[in-house]
N, CA and C of each residue as an Amber inpcrd file, in Angstrom:
protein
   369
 -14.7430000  25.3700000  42.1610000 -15.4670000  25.3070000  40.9060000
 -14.6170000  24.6180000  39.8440000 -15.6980000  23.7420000  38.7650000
 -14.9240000  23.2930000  37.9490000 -15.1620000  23.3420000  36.6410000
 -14.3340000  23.7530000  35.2480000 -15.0770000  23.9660000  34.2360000
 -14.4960000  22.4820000  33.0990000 -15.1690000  22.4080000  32.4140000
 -14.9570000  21.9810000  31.2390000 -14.8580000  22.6210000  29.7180000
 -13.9510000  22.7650000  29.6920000 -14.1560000  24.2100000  28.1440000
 -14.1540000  23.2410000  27.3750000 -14.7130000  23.4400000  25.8800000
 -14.7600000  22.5110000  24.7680000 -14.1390000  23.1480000  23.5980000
 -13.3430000  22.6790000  22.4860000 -13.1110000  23.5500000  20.9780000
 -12.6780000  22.5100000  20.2300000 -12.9160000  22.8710000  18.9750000
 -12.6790000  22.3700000  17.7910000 -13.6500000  21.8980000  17.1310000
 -15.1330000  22.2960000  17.3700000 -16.0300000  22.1320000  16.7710000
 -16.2880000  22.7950000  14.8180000 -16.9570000  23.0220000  14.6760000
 -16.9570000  23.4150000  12.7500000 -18.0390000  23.1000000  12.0850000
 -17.6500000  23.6520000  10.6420000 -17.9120000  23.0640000   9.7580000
 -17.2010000  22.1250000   8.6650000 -17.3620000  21.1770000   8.1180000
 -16.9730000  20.4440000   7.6200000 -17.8500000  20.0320000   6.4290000
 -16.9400000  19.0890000   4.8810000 -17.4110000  18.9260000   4.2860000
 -17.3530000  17.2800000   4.3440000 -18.4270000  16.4200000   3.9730000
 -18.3840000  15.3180000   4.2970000 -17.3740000  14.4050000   3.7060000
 -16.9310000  13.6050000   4.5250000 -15.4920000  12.4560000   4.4830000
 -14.1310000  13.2500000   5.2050000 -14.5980000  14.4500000   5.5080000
 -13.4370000  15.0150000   6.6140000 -13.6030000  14.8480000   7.7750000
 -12.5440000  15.7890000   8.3020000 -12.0340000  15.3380000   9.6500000
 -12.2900000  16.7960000  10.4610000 -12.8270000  16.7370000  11.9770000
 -11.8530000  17.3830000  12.8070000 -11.5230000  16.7140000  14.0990000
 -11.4970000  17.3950000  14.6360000 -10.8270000  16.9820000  16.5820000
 -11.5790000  18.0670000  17.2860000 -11.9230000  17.5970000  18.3760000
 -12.6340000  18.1760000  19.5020000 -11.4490000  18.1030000  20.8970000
 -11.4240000  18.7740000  21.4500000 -10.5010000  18.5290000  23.0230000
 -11.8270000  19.5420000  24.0120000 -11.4760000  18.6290000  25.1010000
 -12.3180000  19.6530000  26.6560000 -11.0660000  19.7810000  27.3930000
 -10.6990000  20.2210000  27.8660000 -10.1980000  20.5900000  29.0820000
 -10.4320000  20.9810000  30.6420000 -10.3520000  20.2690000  31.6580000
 -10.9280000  20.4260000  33.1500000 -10.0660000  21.4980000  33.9340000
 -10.6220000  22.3410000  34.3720000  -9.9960000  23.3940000  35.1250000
 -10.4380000  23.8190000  36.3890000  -9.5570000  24.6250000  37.2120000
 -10.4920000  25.2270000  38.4130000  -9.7140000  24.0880000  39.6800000
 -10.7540000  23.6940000  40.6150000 -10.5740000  23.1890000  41.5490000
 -10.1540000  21.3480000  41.2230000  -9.2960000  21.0570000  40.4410000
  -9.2550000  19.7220000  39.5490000  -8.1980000  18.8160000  40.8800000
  -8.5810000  17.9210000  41.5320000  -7.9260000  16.6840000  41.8200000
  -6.9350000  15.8540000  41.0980000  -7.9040000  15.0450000  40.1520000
  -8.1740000  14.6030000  39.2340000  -9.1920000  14.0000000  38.4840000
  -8.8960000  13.5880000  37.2740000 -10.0540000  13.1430000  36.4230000
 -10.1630000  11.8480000  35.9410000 -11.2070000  11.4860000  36.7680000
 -11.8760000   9.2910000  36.3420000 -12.0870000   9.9510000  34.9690000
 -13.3800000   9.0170000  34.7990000 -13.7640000   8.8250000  33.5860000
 -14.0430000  10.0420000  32.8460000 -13.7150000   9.9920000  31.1150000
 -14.1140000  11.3040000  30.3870000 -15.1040000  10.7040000  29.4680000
 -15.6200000  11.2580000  29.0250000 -16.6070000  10.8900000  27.8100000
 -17.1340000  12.1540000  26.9390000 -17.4570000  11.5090000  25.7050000
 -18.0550000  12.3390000  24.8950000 -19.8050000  12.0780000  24.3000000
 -20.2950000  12.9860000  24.7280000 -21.6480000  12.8230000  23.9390000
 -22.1370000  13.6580000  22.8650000 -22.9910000  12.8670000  22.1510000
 -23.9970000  14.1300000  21.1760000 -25.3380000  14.2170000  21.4210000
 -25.6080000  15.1350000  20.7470000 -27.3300000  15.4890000  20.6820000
 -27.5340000  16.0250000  19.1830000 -28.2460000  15.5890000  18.5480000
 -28.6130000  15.8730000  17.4760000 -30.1710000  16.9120000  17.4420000
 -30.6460000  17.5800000  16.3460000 -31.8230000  18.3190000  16.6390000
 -33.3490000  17.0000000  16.4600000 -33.8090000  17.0350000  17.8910000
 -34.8530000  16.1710000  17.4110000 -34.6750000  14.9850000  18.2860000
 -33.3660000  14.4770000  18.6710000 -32.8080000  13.1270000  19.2040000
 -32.8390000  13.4110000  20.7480000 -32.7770000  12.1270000  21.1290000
 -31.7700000  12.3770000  22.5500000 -30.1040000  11.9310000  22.5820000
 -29.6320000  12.9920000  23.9780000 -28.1330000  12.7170000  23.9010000
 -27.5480000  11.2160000  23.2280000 -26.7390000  11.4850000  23.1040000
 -26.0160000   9.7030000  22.7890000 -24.7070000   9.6300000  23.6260000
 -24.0310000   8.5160000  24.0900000 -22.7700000   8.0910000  23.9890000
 -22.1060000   8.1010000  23.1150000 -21.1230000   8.6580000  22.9420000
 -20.4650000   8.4720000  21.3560000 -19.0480000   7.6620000  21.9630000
 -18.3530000   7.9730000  22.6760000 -17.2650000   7.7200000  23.1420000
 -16.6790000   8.1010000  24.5250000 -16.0780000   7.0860000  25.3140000
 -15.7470000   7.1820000  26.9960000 -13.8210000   6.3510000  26.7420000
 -13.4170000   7.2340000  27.6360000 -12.0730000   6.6510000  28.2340000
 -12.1900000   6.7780000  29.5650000 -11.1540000   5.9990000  30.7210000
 -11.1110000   5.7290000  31.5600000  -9.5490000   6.5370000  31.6400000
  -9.0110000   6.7000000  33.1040000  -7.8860000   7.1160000  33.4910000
  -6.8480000   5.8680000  32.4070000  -7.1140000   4.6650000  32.9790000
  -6.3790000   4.0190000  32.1670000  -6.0620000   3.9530000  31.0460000
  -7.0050000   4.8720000  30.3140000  -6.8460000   4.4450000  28.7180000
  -7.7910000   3.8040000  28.3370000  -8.8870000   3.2040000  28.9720000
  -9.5290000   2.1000000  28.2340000 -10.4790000   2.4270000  27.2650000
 -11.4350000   1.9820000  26.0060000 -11.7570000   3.3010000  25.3600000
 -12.9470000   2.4520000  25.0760000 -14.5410000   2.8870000  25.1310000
 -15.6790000   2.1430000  24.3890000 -16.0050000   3.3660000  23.3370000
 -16.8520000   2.8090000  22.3630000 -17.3290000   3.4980000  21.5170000
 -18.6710000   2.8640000  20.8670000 -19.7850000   4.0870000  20.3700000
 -21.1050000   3.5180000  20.2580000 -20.6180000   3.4340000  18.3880000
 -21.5690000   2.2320000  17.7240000 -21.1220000   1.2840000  17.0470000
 -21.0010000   2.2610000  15.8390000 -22.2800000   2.8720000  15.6080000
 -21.9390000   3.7520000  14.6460000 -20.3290000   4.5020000  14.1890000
 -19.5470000   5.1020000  15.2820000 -18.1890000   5.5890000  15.5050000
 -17.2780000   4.9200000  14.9090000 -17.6420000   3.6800000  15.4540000
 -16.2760000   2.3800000  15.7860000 -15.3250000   2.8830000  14.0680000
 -14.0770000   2.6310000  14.2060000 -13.2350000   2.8850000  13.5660000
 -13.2790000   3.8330000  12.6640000 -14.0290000   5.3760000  13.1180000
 -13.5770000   6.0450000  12.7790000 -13.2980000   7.5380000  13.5900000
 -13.5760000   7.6570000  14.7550000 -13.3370000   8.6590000  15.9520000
 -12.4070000   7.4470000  16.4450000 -11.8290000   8.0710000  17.2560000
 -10.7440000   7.7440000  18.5730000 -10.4200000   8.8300000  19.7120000
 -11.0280000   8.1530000  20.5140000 -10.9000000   9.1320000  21.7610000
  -9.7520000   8.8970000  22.5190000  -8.8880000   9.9330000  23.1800000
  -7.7400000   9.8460000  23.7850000  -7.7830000  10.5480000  24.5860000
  -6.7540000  10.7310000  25.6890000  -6.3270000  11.8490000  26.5880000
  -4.7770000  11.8520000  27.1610000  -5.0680000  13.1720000  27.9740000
  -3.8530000  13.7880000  28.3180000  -4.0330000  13.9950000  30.0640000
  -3.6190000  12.7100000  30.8720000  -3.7130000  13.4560000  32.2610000
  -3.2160000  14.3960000  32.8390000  -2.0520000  14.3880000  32.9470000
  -1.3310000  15.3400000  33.2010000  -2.1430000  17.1750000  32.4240000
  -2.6370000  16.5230000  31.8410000  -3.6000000  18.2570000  31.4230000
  -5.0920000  18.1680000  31.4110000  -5.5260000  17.2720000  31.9310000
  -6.7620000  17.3430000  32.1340000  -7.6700000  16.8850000  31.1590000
  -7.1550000  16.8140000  29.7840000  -7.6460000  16.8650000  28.8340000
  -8.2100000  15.5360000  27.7920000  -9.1840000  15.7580000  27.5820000
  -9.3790000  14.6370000  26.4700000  -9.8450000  14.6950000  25.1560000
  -9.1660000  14.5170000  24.0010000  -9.9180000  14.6730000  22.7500000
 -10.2030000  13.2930000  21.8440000 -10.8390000  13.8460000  21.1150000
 -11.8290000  13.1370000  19.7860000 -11.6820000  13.5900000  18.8440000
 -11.0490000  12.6850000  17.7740000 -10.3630000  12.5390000  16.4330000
 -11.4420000  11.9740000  15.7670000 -12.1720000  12.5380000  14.8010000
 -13.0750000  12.5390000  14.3060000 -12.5470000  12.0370000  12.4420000
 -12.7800000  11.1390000  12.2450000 -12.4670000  11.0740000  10.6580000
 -13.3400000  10.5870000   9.7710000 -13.1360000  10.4350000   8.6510000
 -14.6610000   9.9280000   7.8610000 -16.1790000  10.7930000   8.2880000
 -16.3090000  11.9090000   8.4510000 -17.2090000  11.9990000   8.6050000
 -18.6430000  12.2950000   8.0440000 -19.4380000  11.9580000   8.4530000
 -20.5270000  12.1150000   7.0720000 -21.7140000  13.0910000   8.0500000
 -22.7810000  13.5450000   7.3220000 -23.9540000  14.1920000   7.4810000
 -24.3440000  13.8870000   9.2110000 -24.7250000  12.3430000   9.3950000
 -25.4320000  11.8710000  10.3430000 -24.0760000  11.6370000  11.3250000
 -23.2580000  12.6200000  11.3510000 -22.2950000  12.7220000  12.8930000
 -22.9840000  14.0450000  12.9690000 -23.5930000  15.2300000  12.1900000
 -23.7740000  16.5650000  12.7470000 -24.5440000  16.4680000  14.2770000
 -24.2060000  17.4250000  14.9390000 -25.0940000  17.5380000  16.6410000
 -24.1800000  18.4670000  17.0390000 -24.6170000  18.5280000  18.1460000
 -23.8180000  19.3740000  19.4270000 -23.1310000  18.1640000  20.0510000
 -21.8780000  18.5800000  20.0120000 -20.8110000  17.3580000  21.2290000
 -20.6830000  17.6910000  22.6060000 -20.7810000  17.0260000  23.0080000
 -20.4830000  17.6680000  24.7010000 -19.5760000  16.8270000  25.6050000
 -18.7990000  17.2580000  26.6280000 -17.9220000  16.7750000  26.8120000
 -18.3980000  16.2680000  28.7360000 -18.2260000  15.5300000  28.7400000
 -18.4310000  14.7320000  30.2730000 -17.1190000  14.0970000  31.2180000
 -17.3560000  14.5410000  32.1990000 -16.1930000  13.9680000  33.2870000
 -16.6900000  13.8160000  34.7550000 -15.7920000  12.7980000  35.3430000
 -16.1830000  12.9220000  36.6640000 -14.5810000  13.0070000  37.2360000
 -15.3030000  13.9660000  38.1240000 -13.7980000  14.6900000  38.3230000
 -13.9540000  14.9460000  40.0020000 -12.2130000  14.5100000  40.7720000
 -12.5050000  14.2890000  41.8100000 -11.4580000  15.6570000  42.4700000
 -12.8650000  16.8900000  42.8950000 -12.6800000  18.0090000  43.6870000
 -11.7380000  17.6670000  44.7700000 -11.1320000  18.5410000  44.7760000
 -10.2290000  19.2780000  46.3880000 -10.6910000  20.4160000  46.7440000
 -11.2940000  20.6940000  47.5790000 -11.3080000  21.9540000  48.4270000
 -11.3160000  22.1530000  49.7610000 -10.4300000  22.7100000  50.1020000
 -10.5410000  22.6900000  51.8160000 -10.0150000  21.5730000  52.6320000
  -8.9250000  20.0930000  51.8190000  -9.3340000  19.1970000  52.4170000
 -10.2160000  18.0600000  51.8980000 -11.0340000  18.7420000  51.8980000
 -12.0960000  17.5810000  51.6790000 -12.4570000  17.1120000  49.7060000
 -12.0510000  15.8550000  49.6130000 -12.5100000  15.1980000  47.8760000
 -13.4150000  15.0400000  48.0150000 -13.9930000  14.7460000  46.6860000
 -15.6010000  14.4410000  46.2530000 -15.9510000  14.2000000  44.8790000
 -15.8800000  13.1740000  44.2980000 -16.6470000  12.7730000  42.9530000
 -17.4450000  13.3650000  42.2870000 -17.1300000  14.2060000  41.2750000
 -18.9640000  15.2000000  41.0200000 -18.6360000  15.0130000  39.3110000
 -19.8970000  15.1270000  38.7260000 -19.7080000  14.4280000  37.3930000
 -20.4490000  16.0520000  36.8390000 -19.4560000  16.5400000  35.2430000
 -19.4560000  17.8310000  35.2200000 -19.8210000  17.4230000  33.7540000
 -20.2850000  18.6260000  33.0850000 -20.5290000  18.6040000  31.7420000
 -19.7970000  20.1170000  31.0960000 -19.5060000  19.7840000  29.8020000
 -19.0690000  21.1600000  29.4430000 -20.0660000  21.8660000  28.2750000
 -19.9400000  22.6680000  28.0070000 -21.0970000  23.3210000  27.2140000
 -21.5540000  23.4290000  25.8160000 -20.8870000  22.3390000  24.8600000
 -21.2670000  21.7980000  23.8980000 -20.3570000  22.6230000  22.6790000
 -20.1440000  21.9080000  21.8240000 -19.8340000  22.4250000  20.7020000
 -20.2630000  21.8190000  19.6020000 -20.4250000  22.8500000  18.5170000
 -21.5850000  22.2400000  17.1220000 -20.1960000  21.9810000  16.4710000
 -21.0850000  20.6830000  15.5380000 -19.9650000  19.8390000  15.0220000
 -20.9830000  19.5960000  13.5460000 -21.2090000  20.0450000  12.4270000
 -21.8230000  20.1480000  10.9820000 -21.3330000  19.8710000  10.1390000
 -21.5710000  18.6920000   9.2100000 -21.0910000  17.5610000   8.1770000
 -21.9150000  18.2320000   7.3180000 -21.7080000  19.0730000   6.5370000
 -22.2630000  19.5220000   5.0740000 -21.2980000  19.7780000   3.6770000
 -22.0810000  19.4360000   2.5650000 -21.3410000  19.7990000   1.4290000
 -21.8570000  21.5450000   1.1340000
């Protein structure tokens, strides 16, 4: 089994900051690609931001220079540095990976989600 825990979600007043991190646990190989999504009330999910093992980093346009997504292999982990933020970042974030199981022997690619954290841009 594999989890994805999420924290650093909040409240916030607009033009601040926080950081989000997931962390992969349990039966972990390792971890390809991470990504971050939202959902807003009303919307569908979005892409907000993806890294690769390598480092490589896309981001949906709205974001661009002001989140930065990073990680930590060696811990599984990947976070999102959130700055400038205004009203229309509020949603639930959720954290995405595909993460390559060991058990028994046998690997396997399985793409996991973690269970969201509210993220609220209000004055």
């Amino acid at each position: 089994q594999v989890q994805l825990v999420e924290s650093g979600g909040g409240l916030v007043q607009p033009g601040g900051s926080l950081r989000l991190s997931c962390a992969a646990s349990g039966s972990v190989f390792s971890v390809s690609d991470m990504n971050w999504y939202r959902q807003a009330p009303g919307k569908q999910r979005e892409l907000v931001a993806a890294i690769n093992r390598g480092g490589e980093t896309t981001y949906t346009d709205s974001v661009k220079g002001r989140f930065t997504v990073s990680r930590d292999n060696g811990k599984n982990t990947v976070y999102l540095q959130m700055n400038s933020l205004n009203p229309e970042d509020t949603a639930v974030y959720y954290c995405n990976a595909d993460v390559v199981v060991s058990t028994r022997g046998i690997t396997g690619l399985i793409n996991y989600w973690g269970q969201g954290t509210q993220v609220t841009v209000s004055s």
